[in-house]
LOBAKOL-13148 format. One record per residue (C-alpha): x negated, y, z; residue in one letter. Coordinates in nm, 3 decimals, padded with zeros to 5 digits, always signed. Layout:
BEGIN
> X;Y;Z;code
> X;Y;Z;A;
...
end
This chain:
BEGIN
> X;Y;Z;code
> -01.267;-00.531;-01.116;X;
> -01.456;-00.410;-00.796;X;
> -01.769;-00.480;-00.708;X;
> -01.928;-00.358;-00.441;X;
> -02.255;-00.147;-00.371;X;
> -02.314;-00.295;-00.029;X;
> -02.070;-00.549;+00.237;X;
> -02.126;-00.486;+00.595;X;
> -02.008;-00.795;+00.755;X;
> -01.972;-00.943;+01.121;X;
> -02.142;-01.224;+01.158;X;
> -01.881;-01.529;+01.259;X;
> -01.713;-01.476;+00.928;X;
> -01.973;-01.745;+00.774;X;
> -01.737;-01.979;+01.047;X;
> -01.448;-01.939;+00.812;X;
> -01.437;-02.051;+00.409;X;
> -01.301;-01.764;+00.309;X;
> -01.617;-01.601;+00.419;X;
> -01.853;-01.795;+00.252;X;
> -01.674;-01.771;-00.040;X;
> -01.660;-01.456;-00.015;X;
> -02.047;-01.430;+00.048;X;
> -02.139;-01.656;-00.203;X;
> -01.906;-01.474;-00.468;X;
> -02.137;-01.119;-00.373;X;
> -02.428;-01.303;-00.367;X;
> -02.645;-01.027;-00.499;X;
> -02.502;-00.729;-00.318;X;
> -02.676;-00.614;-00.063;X;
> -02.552;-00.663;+00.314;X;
> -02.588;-00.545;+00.655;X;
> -02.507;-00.748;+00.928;X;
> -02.278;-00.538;+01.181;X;
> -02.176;-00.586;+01.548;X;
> -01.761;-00.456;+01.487;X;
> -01.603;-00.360;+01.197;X;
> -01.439;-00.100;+01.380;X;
> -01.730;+00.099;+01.424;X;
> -01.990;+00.114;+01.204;X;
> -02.157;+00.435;+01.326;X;
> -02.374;+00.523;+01.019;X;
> -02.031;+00.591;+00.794;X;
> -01.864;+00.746;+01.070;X;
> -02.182;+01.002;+01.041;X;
> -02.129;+01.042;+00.710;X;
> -02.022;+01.395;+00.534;X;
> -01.694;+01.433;+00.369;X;
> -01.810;+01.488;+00.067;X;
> -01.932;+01.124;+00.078;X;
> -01.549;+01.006;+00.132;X;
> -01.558;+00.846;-00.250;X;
> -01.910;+00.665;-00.230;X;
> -01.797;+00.493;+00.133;X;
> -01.535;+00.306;-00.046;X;
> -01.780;+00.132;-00.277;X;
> -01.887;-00.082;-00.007;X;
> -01.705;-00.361;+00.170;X;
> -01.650;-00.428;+00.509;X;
> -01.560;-00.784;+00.615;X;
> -01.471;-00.941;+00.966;X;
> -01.186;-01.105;+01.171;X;
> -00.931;-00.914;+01.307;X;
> -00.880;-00.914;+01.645;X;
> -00.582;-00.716;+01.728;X;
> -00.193;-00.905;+01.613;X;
> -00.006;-00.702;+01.775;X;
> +00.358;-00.663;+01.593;X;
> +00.510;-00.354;+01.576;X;
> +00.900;-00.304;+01.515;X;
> +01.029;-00.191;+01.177;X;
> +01.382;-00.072;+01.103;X;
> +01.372;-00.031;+00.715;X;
> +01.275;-00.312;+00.509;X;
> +01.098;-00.534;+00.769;X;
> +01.166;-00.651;+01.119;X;
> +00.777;-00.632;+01.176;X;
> +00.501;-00.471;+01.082;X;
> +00.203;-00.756;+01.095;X;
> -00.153;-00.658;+01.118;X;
> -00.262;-00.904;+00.820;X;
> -00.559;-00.973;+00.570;X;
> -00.723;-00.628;+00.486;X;
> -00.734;-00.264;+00.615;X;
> -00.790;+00.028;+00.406;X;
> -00.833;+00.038;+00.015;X;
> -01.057;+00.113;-00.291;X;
> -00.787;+00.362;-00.416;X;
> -00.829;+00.767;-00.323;X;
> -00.474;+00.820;-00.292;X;
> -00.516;+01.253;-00.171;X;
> -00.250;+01.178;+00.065;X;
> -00.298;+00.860;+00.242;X;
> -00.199;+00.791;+00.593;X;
> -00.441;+00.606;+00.608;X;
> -00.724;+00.835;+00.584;X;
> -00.528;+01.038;+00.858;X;
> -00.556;+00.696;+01.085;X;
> -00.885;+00.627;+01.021;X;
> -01.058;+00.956;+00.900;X;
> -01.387;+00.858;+00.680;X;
> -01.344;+00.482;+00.766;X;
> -01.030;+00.417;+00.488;X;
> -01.280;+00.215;+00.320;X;
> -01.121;-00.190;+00.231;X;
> -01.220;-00.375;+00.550;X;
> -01.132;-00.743;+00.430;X;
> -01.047;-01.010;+00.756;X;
> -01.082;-01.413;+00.693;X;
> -00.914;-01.536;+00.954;X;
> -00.637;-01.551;+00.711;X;
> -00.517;-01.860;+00.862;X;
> -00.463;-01.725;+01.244;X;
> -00.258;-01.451;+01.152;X;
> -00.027;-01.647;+00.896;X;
> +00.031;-01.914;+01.167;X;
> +00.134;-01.656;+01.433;X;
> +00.381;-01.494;+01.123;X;
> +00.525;-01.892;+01.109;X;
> +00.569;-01.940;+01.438;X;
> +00.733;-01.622;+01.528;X;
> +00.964;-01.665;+01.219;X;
> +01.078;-02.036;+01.332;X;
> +01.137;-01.935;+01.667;X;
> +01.377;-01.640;+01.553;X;
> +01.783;-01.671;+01.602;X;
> +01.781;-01.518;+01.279;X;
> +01.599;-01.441;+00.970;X;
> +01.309;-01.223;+00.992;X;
> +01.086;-00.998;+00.734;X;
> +00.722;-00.939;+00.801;X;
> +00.586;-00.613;+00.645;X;
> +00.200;-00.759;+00.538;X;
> +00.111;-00.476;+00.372;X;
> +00.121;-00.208;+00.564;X;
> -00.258;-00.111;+00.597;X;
> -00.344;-00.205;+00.275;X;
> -00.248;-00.253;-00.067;X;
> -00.244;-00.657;-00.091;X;
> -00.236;-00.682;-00.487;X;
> -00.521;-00.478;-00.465;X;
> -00.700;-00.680;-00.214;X;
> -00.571;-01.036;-00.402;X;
> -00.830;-00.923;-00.721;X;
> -01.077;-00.983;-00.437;X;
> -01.001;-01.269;-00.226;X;
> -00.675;-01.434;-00.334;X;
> -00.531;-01.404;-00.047;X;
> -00.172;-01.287;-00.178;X;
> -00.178;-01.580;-00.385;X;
> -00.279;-01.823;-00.064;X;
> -00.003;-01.693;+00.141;X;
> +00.270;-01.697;-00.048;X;
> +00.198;-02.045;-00.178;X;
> +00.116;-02.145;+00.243;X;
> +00.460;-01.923;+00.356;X;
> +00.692;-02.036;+00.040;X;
> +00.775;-02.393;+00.208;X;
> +00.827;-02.227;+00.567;X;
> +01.220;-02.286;+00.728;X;
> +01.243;-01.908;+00.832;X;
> +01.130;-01.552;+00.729;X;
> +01.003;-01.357;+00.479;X;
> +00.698;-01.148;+00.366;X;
> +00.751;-00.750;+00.213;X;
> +00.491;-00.558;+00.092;X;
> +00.451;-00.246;-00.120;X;
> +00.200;-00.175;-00.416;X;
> +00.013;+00.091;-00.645;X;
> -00.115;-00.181;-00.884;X;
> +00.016;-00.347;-01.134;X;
> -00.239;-00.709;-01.152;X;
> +00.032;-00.926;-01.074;X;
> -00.065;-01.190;-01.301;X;
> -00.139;-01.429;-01.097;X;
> +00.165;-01.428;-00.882;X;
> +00.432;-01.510;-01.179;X;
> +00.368;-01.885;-01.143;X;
> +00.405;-01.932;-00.774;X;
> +00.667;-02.137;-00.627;X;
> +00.764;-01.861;-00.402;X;
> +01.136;-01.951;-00.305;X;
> +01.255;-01.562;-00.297;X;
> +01.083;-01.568;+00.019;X;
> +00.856;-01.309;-00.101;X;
> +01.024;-00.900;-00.166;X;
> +00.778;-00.679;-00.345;X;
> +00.800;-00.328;-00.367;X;
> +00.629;-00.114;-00.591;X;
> +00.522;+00.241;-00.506;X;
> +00.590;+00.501;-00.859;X;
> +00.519;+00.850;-00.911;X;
> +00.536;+01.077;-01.214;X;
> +00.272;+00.988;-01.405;X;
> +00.109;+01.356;-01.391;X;
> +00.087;+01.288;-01.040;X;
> -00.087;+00.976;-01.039;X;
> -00.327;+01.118;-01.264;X;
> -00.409;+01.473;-01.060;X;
> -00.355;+01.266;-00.680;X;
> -00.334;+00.877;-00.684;X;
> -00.689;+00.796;-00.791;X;
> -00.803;+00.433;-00.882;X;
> -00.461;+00.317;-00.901;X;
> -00.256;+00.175;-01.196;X;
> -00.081;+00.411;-01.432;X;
> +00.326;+00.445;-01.415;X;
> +00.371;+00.224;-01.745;X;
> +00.161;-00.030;-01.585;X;
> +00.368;-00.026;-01.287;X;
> +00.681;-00.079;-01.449;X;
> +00.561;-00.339;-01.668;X;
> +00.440;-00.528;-01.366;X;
> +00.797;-00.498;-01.232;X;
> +00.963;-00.664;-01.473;X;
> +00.749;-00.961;-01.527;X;
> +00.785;-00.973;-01.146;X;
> +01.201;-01.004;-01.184;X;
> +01.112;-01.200;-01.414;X;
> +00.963;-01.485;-01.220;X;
> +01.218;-01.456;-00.988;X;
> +01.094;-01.240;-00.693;X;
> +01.312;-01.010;-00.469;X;
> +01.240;-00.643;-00.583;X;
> +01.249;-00.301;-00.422;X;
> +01.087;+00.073;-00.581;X;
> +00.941;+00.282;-00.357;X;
> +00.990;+00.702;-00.505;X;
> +00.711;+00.778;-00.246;X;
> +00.544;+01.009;-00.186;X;
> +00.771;+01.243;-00.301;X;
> +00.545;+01.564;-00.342;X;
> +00.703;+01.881;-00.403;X;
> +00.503;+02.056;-00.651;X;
> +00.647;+02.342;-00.862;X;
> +00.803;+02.160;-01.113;X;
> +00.887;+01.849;-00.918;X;
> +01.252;+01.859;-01.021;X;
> +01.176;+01.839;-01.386;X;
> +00.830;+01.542;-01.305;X;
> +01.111;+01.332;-01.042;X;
> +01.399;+01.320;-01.327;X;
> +01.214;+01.226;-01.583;X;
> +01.052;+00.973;-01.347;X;
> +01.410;+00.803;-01.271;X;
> +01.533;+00.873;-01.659;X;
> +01.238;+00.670;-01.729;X;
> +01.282;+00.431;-01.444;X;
> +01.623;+00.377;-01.621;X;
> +01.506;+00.338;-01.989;X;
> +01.179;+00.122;-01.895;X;
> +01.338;-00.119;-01.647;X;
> +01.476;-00.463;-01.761;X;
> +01.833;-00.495;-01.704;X;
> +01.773;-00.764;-01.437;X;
> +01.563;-00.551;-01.221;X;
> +01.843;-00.299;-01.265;X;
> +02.079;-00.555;-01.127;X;
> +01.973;-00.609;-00.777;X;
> +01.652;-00.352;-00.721;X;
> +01.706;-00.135;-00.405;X;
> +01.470;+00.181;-00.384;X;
> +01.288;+00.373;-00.104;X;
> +01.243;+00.716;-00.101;X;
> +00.979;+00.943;+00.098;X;
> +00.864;+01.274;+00.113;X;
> +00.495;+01.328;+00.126;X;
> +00.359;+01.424;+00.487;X;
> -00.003;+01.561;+00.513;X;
> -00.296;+01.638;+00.765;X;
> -00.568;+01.848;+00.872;X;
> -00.811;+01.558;+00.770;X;
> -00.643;+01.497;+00.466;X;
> -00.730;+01.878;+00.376;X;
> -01.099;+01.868;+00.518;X;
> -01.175;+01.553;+00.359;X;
> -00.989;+01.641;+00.009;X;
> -01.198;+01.955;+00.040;X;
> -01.523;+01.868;+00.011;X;
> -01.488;+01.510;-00.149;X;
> -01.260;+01.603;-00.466;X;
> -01.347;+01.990;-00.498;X;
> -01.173;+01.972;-00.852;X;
> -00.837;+01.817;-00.744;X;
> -00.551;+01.979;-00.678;X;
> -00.427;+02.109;-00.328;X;
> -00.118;+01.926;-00.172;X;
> -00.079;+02.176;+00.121;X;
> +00.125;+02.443;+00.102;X;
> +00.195;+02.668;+00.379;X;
> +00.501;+02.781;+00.256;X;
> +00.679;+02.487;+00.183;X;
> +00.488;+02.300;+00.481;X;
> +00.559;+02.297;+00.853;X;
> +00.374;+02.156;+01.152;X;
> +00.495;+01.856;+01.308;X;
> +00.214;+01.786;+01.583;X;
> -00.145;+01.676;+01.600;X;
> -00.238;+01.802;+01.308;X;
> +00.024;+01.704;+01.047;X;
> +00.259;+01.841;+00.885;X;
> +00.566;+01.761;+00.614;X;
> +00.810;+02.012;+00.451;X;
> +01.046;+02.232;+00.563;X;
> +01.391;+02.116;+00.675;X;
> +01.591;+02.341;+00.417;X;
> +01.326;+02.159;+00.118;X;
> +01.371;+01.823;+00.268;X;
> +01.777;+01.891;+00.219;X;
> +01.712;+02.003;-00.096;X;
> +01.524;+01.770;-00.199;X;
> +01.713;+01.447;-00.066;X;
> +02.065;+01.625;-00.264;X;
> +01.844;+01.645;-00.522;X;
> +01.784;+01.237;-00.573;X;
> +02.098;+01.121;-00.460;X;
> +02.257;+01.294;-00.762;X;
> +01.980;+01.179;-00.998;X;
> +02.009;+00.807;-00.897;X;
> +02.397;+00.813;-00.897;X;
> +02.318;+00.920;-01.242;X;
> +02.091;+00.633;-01.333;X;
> +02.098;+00.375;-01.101;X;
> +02.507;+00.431;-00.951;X;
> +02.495;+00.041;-00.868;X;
> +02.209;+00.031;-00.679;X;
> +02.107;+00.080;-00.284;X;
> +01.909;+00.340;-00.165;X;
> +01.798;+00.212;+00.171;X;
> +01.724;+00.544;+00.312;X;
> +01.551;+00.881;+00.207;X;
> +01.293;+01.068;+00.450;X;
end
């Protein structure tokens, strides 16, 4: 369970419950009062090498900006929602790229604002919609927190239109198998060979744990997809990515094999990922690789075209092999 060193919070949040509560439930920590959550100019300041210690504090405010953003894969939208950033170390998150140093978990109570706007738009549709809530952070995560995965789906379950998507690293899904959430709710989770979570997806839940939480998830009835992302192309990633799907195959319950569709994405990378990765986890392993890597503006880059090829033949014969009745909704 987290617990923070220090919350830096706006000040209205004591307006809404959820920030008392929230308040109350850190009682002890210590806190710093803070004009924006957006800028908080002493992390921002900080030195790379303190990446890990700025995500034991949290951040809490209201989120201003709503603004939707169109989606063409599993969502219509993308919906700014509850929390920003995560207590994870993920070596390749896009996040960190987004935000730099300030990936830390921001949490936002106005909870109630931006599920009403995600209502309304639904109802008003000609057709059914799918809000991507998790987009900017990972929402099982955050529920360990504030329960606010567990509020909205029992607030959105009732609604006449829509539904919510989001994808997840962790595997505390506990408290979501009793909700009455009308298959209104699709979660995805995120898997990787479980070398690679060890050496590059730090503070999240280990690949057993992952699948486990998958099938008690079928299991209480909710909509499932698997997300093979990011797919990272280390030396021996043929041999880590079969045995991931063999295992995938073997692990899985025969109802999630029924009806799950999966996702799969090569890794992309940054300048700031490598300066920040640097200096704040000397010891881990190095995800860039020049020659396997190409530029792709602004700093970033993502593999070759002729390894991207490779790879995507690669997983389409694997998961014909395993999974031949199930959709892959797109590989990039």
């Amino acid at each position: 369970m987290f617990k923070p060193q220090a919350i830096y919070y706006e000040k209205d949040i004591l307006t809404y419950p959820l920030g008392k509560e929230l308040m109350q439930k850190y009682e002890e920590v210590p806190k710093f009062e803070i004009e924006n959550h957006n800028n908080i100019e002493e992390m921002r300041k900080k030195e790379n090498a303190e990446f890990p210690f700025l995500k034991r504090n949290l951040i809490i405010g209201t989120r201003k900006t709503h603004k939707y953003v169109e989606n063409h894969k599993v969502s219509d939208y993308l919906v700014p929602y509850t929390s920003s950033g995560c207590t994870a170390s993920c070596l390749y998150c896009y996040l960190v790229c987004n935000y730099n140093k300030c990936a830390y978990l921001r949490l936002f109570v106005n909870r109630e604002q931006m599920l009403e706007k995600i209502i309304k738009t639904a109802e008003k549709a000609d057709k059914e919609l799918t809000f991507e809530i998790g987009s900017n952070s990972d929402l099982i995560l955050e529920n360990t927190i504030t329960g606010n995965l567990v509020w909205t789906i029992e607030n959105f379950s009732h609604t006449t239109q829509g539904k919510l998507t989001f994808p997840t690293k962790f595997d505390m899904v506990d408290d979501l198998l009793p909700l009455d959430h009308q298959g209104k709710v699709i979660v995805r989770m995120s898997v990787n060979p479980q070398e690679i979570i060890q050496k590059v997806e730090f503070g999240t839940s280990r690949l057993a744990g992952r699948i486990q939480a998958i099938n008690k998830l079928k299991q209480a009835g909710y909509p499932l997809g698997i997300l093979i992302a990011p797919v990272i192309f280390v030396d021996n990633w043929k041999e880590l990515y079969g045995e991931l799907i063999q295992t995938l195959a073997e692990k899985l319950s025969e109802e999630v094999k029924k009806d799950v569709f999966f996702e799969i994405i090569f890794m992309t990378y940054s300048y700031i990922h490598t300066k920040i990765n640097e200096e704040a986890f000397p010891n881990a392993i190095s995800l860039y690789d020049k020659e396997k890597m190409t530029g792709r503006g602004r700093g970033k880059y993502w593999y070759k075209e002729q390894l991207r090829k490779e790879g995507e033949i690669f997983f389409r014969e694997k998961m014909k092999q395993y999974f031949p009745e199930n959709q892959i909704l797109y590989i990039v």
